[in-house]
MMTF fields as JSON, N, C-alpha, C and O atoms, coordinates in Angstrom:
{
  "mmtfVersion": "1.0.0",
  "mmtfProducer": "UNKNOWN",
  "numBonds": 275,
  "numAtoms": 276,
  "numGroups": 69,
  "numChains": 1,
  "numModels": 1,
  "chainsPerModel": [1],
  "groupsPerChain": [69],
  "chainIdList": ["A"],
  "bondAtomList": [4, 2, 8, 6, 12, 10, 16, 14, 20, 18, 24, 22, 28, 26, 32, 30, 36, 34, 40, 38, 44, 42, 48, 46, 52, 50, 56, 54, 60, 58, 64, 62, 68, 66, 72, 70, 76, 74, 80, 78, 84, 82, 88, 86, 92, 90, 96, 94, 100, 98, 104, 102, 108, 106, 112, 110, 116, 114, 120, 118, 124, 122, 128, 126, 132, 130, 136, 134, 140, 138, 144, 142, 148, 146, 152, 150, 156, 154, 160, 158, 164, 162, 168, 166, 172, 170, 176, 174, 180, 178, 184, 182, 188, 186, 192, 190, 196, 194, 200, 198, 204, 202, 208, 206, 212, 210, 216, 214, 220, 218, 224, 222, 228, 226, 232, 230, 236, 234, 240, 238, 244, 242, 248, 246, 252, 250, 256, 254, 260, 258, 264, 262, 268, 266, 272, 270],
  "bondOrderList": [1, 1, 1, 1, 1, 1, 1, 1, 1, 1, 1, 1, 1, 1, 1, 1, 1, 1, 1, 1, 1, 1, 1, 1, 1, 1, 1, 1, 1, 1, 1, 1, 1, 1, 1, 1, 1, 1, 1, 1, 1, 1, 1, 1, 1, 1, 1, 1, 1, 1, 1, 1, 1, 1, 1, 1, 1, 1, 1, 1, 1, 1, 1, 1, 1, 1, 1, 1],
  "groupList": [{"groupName": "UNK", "atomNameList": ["N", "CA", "C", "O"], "elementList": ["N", "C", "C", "O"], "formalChargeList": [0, 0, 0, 0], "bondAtomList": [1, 0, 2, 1, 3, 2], "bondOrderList": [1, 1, 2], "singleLetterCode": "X", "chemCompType": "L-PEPTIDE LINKING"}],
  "groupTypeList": [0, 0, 0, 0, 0, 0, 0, 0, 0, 0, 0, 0, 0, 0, 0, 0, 0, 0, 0, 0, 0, 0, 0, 0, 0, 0, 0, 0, 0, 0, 0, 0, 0, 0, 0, 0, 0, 0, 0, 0, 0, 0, 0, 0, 0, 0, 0, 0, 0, 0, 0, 0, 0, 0, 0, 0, 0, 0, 0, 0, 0, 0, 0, 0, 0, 0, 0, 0, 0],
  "groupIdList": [1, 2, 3, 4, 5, 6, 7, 8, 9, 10, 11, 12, 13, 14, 15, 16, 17, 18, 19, 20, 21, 22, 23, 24, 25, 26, 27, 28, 29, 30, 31, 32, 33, 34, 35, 36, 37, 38, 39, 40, 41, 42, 43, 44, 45, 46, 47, 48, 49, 50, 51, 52, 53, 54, 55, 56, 57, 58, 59, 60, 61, 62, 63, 64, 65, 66, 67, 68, 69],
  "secStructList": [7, 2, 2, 2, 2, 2, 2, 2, 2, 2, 2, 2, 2, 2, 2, 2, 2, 2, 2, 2, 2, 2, 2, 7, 1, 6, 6, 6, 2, 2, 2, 2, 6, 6, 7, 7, 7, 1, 7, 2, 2, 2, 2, 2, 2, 2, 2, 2, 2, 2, 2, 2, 2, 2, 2, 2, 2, 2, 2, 2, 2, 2, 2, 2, 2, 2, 2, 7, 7],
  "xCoordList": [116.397, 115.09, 115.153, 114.602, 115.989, 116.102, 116.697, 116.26, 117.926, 118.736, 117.641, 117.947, 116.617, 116.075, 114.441, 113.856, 114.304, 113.52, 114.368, 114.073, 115.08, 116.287, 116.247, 115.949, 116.508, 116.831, 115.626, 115.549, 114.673, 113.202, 112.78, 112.222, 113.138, 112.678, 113.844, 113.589, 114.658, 115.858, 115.379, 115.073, 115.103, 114.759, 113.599, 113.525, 112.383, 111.363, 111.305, 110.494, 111.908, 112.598, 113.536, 113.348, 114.149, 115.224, 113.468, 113.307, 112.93, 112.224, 111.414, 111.297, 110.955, 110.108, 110.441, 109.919, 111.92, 112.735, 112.786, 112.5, 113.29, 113.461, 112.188, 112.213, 111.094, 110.078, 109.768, 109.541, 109.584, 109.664, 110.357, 109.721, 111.664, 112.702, 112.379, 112.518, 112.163, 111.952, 110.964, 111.03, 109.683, 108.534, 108.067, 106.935, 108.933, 108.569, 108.835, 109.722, 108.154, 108.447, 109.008, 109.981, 108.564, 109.307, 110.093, 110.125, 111.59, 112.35, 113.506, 114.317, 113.863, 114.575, 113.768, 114.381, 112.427, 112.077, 111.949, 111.935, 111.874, 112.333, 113.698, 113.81, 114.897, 116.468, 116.251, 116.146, 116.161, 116.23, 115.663, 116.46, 114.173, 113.837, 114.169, 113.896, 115.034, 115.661, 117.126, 117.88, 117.54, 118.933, 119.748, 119.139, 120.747, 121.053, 121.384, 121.942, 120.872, 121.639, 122.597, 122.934, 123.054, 124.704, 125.432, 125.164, 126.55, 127.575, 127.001, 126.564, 127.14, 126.583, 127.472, 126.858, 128.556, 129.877, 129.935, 130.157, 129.617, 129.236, 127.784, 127.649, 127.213, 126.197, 126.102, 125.614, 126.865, 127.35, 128.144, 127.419, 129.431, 130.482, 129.222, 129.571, 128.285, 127.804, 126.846, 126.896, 126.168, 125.505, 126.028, 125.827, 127.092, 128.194, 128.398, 127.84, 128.757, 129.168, 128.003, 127.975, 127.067, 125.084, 125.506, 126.147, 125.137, 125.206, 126.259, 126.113, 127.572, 128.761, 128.359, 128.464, 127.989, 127.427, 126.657, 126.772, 125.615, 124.362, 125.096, 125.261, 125.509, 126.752, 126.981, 126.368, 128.311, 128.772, 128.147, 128.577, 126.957, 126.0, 125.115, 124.56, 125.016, 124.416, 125.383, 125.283, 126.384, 127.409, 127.515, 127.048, 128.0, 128.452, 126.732, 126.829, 125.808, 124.785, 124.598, 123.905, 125.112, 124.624, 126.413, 126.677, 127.423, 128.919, 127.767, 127.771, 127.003, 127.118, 125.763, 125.711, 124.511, 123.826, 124.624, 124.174, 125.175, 125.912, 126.996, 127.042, 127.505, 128.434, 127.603, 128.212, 126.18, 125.357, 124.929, 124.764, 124.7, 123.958, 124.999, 124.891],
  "yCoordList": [95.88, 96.069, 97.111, 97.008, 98.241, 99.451, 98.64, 98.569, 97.973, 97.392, 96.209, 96.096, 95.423, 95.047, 95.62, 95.188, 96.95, 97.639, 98.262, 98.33, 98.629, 99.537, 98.473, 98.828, 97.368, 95.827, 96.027, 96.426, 95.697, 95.696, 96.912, 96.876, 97.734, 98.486, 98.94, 99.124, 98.978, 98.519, 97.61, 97.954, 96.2, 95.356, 95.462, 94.741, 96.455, 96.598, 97.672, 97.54, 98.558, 99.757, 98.906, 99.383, 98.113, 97.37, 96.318, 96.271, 95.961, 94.599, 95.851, 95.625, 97.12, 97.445, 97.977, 97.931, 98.707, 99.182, 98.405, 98.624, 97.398, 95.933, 95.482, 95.17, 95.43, 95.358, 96.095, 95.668, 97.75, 98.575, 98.357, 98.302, 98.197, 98.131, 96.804, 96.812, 96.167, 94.746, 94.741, 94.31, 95.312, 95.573, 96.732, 96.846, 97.68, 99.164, 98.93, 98.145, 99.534, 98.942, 100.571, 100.671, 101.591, 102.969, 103.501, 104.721, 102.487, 103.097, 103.482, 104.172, 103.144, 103.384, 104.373, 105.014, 104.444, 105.542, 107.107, 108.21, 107.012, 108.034, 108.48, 109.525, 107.527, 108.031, 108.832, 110.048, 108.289, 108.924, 109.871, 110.805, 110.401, 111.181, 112.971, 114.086, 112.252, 113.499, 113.305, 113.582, 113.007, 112.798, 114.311, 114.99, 114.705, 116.15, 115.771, 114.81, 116.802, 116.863, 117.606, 117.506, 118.257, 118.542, 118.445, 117.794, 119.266, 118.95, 120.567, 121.527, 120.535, 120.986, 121.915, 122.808, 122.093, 122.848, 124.226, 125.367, 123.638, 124.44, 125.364, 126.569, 124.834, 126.046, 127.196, 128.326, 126.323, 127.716, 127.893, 127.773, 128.158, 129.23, 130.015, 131.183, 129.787, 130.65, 131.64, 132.87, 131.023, 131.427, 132.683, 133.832, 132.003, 133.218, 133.996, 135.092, 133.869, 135.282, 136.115, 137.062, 135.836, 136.469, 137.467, 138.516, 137.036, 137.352, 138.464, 139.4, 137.997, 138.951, 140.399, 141.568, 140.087, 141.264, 142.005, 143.193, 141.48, 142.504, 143.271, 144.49, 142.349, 143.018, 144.218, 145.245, 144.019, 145.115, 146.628, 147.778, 145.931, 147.273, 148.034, 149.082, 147.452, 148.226, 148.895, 149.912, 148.042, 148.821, 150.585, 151.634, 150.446, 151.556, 152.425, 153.291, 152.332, 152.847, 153.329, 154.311, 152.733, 153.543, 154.403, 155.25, 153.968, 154.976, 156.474, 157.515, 156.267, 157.732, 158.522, 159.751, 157.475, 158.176, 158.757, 159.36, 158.502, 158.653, 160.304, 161.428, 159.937, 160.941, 162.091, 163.151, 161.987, 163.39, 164.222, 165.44, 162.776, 163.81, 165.164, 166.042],
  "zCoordList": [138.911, 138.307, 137.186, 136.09, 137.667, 136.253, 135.064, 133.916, 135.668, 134.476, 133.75, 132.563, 134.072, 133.158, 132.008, 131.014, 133.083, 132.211, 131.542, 130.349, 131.76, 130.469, 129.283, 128.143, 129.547, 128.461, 127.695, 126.533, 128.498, 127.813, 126.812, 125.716, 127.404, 126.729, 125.294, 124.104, 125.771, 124.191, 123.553, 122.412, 123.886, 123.281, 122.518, 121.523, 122.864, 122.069, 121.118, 120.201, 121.155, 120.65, 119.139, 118.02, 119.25, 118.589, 117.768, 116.549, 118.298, 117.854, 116.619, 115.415, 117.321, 116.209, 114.876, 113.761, 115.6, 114.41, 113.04, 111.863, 113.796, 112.551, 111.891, 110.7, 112.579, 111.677, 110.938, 109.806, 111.245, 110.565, 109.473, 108.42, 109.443, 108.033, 107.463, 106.239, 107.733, 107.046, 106.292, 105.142, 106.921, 105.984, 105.484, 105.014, 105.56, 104.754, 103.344, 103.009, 102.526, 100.997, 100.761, 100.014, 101.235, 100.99, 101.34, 101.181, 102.299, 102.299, 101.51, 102.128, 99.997, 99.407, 98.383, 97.53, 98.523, 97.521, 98.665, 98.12, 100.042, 100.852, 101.409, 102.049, 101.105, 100.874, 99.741, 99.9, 98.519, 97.043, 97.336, 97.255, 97.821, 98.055, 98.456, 98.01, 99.74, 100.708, 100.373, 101.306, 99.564, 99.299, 98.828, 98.002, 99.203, 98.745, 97.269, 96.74, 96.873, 95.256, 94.81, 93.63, 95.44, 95.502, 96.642, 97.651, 96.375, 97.571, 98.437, 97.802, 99.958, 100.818, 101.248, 101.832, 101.226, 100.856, 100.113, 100.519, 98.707, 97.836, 98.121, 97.909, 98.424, 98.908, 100.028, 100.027, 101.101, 102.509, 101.617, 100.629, 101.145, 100.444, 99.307, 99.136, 98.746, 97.731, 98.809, 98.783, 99.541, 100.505, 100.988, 100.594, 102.381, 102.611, 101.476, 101.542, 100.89, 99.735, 99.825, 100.61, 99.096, 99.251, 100.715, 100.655, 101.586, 102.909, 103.349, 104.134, 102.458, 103.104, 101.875, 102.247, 100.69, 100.176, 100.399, 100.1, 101.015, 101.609, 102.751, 102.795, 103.667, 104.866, 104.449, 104.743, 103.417, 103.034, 102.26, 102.165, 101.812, 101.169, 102.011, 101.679, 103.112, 104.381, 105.249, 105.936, 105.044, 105.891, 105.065, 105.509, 104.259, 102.97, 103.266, 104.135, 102.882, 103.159, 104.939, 105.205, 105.771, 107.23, 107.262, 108.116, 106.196, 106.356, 105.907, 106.563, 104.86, 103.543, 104.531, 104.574, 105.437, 105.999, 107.839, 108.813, 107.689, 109.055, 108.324, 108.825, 107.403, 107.452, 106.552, 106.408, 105.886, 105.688, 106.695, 106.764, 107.907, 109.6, 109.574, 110.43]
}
């Protein structure tokens, strides 16, 4: 009995999907949409850098207030 509500319910899950795509007229103007516009790579390495600089300027700032105490 599970194994054919499991079916069923795949099967309707699957039936709406396909309608969905068959008759959406916006799904190629919502790929284009959300599509990255660069490479995703390139932004964590620029990122990281940002990040490892602030790091380091707080670090240097709690060295110079630490060693005035």
């Amino acid at each position: 009995m599970t194994l054919f509500a499991a079916l069923v319910g795949v099967g309707t899950f699957s039936f709406f999907a396909y309608e969905y795509a068959v008759h959406e007229t916006r799904i190629p103007e919502l790929l284009e949409r959300y599509r990255p516009l660069g490479s995703v790579t390139e932004d964590s390495v620029a990122r990281y850098d940002m990040e490892r600089r602030y790091r380091d300027l707080d670090a240097v700032r709690s060295y110079r207030e630490r060693d005035a105490a």
